[in-house]
C-alpha positions as CSV (number, residue, x, y, z in Angstrom):
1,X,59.4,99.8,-38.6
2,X,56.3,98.1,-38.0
3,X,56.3,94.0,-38.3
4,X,54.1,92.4,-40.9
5,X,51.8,91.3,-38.3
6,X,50.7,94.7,-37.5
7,X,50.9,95.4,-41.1
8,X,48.2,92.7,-41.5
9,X,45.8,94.0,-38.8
10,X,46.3,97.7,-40.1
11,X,44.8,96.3,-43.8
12,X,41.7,94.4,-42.2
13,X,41.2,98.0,-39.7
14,X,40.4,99.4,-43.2
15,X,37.6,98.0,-43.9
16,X,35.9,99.5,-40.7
17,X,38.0,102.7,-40.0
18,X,35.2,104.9,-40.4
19,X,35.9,108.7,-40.1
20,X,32.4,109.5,-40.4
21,X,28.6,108.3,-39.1
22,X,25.7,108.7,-41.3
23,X,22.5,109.2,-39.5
24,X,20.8,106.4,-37.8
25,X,24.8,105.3,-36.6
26,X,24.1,103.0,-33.8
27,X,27.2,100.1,-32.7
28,X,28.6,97.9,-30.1
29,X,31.8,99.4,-29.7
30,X,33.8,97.1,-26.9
31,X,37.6,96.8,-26.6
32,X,36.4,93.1,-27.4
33,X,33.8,93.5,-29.9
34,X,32.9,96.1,-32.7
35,X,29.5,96.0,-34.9
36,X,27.8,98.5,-36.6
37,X,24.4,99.6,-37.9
38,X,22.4,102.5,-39.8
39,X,19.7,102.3,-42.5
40,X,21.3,102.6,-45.6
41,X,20.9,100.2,-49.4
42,X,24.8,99.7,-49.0
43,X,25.9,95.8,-48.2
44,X,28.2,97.4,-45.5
45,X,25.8,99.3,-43.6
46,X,25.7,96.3,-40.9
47,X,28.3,94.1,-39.8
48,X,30.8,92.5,-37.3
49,X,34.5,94.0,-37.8
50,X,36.1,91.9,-34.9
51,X,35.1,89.6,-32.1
52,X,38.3,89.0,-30.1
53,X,36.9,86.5,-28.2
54,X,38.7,83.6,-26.6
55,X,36.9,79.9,-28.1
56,X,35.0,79.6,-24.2
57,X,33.5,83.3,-24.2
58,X,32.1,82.8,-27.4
59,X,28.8,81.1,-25.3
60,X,28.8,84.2,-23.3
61,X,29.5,87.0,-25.4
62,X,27.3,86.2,-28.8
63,X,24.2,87.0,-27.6
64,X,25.0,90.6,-27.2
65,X,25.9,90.6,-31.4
66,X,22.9,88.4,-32.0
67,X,20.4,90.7,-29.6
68,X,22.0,94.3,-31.4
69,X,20.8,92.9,-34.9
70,X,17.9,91.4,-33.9
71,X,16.8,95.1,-32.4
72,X,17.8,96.6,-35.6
73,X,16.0,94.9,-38.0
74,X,17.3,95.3,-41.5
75,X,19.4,94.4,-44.2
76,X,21.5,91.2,-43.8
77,X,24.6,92.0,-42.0
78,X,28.3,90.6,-42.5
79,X,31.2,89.5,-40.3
80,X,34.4,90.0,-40.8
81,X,37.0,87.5,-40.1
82,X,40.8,88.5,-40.3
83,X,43.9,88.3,-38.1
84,X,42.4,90.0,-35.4
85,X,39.5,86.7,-35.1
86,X,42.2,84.2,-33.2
87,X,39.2,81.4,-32.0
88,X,38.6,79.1,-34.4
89,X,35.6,78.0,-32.5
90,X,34.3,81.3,-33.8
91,X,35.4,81.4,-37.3
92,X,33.7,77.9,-38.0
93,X,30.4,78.7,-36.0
94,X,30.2,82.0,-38.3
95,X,31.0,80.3,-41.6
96,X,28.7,77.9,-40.8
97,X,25.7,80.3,-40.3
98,X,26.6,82.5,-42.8
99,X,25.3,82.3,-46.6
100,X,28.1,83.0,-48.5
101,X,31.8,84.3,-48.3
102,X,34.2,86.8,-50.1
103,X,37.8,86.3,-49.5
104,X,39.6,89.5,-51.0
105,X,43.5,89.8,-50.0
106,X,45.0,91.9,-47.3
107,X,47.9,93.4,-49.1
108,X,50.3,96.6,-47.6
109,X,53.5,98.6,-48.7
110,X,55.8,100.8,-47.2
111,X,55.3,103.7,-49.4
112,X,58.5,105.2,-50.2
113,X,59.6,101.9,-52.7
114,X,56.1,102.0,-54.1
115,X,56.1,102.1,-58.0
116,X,53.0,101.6,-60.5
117,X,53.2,101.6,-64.1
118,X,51.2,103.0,-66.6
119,X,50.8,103.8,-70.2
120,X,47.6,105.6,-70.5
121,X,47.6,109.5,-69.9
122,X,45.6,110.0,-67.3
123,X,43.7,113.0,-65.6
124,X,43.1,112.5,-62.0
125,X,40.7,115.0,-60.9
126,X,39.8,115.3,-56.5
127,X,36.1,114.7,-56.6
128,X,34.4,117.6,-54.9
129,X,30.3,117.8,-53.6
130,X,28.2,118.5,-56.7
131,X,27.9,117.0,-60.3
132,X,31.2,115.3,-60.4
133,X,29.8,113.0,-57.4
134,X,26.4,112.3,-59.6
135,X,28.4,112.1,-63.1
136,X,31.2,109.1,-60.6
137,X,28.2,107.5,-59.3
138,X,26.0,107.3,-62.4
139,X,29.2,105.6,-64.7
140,X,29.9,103.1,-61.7
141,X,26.4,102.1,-60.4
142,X,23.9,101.9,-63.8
143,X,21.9,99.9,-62.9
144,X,21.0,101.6,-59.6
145,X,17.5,102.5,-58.9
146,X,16.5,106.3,-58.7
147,X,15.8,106.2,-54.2
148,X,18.8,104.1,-54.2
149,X,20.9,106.4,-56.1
150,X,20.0,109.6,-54.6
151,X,20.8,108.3,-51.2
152,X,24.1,107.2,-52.5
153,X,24.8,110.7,-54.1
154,X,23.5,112.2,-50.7
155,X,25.5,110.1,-48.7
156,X,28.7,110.9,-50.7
157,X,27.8,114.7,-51.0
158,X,27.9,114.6,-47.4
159,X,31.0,112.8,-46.8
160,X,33.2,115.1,-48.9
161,X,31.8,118.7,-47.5
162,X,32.8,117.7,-43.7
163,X,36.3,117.6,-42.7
164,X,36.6,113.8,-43.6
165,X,40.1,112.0,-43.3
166,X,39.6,110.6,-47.3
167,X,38.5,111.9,-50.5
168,X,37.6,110.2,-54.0
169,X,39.1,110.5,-56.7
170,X,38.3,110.4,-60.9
171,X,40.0,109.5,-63.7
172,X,39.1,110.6,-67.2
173,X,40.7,110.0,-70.7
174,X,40.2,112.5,-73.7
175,X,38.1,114.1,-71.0
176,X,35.9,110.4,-71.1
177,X,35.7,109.7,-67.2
178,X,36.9,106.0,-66.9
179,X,37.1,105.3,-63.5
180,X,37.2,106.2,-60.1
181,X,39.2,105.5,-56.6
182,X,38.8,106.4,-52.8
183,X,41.0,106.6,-50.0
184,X,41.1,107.2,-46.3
185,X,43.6,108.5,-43.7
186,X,43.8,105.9,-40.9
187,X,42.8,106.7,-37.5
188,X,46.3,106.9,-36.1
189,X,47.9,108.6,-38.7
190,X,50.0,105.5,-39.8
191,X,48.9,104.6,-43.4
192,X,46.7,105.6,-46.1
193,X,43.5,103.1,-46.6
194,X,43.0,102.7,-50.3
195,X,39.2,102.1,-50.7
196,X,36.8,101.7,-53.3
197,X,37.3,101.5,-56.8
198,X,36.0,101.0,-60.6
199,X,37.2,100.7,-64.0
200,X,35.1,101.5,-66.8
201,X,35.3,97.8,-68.9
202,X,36.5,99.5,-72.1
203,X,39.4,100.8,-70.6
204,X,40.4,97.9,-67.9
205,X,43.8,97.0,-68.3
206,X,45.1,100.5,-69.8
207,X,46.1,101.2,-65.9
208,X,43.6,103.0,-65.4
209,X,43.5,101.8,-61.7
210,X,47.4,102.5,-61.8
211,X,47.5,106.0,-62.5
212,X,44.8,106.4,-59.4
213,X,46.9,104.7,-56.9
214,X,49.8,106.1,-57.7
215,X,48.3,109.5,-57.5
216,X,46.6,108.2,-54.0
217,X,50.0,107.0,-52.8
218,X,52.0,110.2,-53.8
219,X,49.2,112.1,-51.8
220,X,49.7,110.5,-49.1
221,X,53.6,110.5,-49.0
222,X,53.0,114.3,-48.9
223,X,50.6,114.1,-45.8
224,X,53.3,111.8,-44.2
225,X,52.2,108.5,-44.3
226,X,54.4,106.1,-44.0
227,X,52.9,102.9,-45.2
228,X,49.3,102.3,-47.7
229,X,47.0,99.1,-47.3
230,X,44.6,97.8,-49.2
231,X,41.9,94.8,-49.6
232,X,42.2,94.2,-52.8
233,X,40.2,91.9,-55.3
234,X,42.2,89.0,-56.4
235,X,41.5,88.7,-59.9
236,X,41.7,92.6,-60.5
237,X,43.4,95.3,-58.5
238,X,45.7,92.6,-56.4
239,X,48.3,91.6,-59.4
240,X,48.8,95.4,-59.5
241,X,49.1,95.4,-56.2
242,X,51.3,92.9,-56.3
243,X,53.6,94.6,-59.1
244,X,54.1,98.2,-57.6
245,X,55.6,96.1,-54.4
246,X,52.7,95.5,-52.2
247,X,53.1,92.4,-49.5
248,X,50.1,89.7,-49.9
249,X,49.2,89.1,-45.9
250,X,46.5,86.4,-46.8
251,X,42.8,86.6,-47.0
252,X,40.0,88.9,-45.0
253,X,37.2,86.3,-45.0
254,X,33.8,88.5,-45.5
255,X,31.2,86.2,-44.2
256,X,27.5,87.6,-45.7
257,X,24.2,87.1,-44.9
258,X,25.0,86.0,-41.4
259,X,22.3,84.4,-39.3
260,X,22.8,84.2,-35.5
């Protein structure tokens, strides 16, 4: 049994447990430290997961974070600031030089008492390299432009031909496609990481987003996981969360457009 303190960390490690690097991967990766970044039109193509700095090394150890961006020149980066951030020294200096903040909930479940309910008859179809990756991305992202959209399409084509720990998922009604979810295998084997999602607005609140992670979460029971976690959006996919049994650990604070 793991205590909801690990539980906690094991939902922030989501949102940089990458099983892949795109091209142009390039990050400080410290038992103390981890920051990533590549060229890419994605927000979360640089960033700060963790600085486990104690409040006096903070002086000594910033630098190195401020130098790595500062060589990389690029899109604004963000910084992560969970459980695993334990100077508040740090957390302050890092909200105060950031430009904004996003503070989605850390939620997890054991999987085994997991339940979601929904209505709508769903088909959950595994999202494979190829026109179902173009038709997902095209419904999601409208008002992407053409360069940005291929990369994405690229990106994604690539993700799901190598031998990846996650997969993506669609969901389509009457054969409409109405939404779409991803998920990830954690590095250790422990949980399943349920990211990414979209409902299409004329069918949010039909459990659309349901009927994906219960599929995701029956998938993974199969593989063996033991546990699922999740960063989940408040006002949206956490009150389903919430319903099906998953724990609320508090919130990941996603610092953006941070200037050192």
């Amino acid at each position: 049994m793991i205590d909801l303190e690990q539980r906690a960390l094991m939902a922030e490690r989501s949102t940089w447990d990458f099983d892949w690097t795109p091209p142009g991967f390039e990050s400080i990766d410290r038992p103390d430290v981890f920051a990533w970044s590549y060229e890419s039109p994605w927000a979360g193509s640089r960033g700060v997961a963790r600085a486990t700095w104690r409040d006096e090394e903070i002086d000594e150890r910033l630098p190195d974070v401020a130098a790595f961006f500062a060589q990389r020149p690029g899109r604004p980066y963000r910084w992560y600031v969970g459980p695993s951030t334990t100077s508040s020294a740090l957390s302050r200096l890092v909200a105060a030089r950031a430009r904004g903040v996003h503070a989605p909930r850390m939620m997890t479940a054991e999987l085994d008492p997991v339940r979601f309910s929904s209505k709508a008859v769903v088909d959950v179809r595994e999202v494979t390299p190829g026109a179902l990756v173009r038709q997902v991305h095209d419904a999601a992202f409208p008002e992407d432009t053409v360069e940005r959209r291929e990369l994405a399409v690229k990106e994604q084509d690539a993700y799901l031909s190598g031998g990846r720990r996650g997969g993506q998922l669609a969901a389509f009604v009457e054969d409409e496609l109405v939404g779409f979810a991803s998920w990830r295998d954690s590095a250790d084997g422990c949980c399943v990481e349920l990211v990414g999602g979209w409902t299409k607005p004329s069918h949010r609140r039909r459990g659309i987003y349901s009927a994906l992670s219960a599929y995701r979460c029956d998938r993974a029971r199969e593989r063996g996981r033991r546990y699922a976690v999740v960063v989940a959006d408040p006002t949206s996919s956490g009150p389903v969360l919430d319903r099906a049994g998953f724990i609320d650990h508090g919130p990941l604070y996603i610092y953006h457009d941070v200037r050192l």
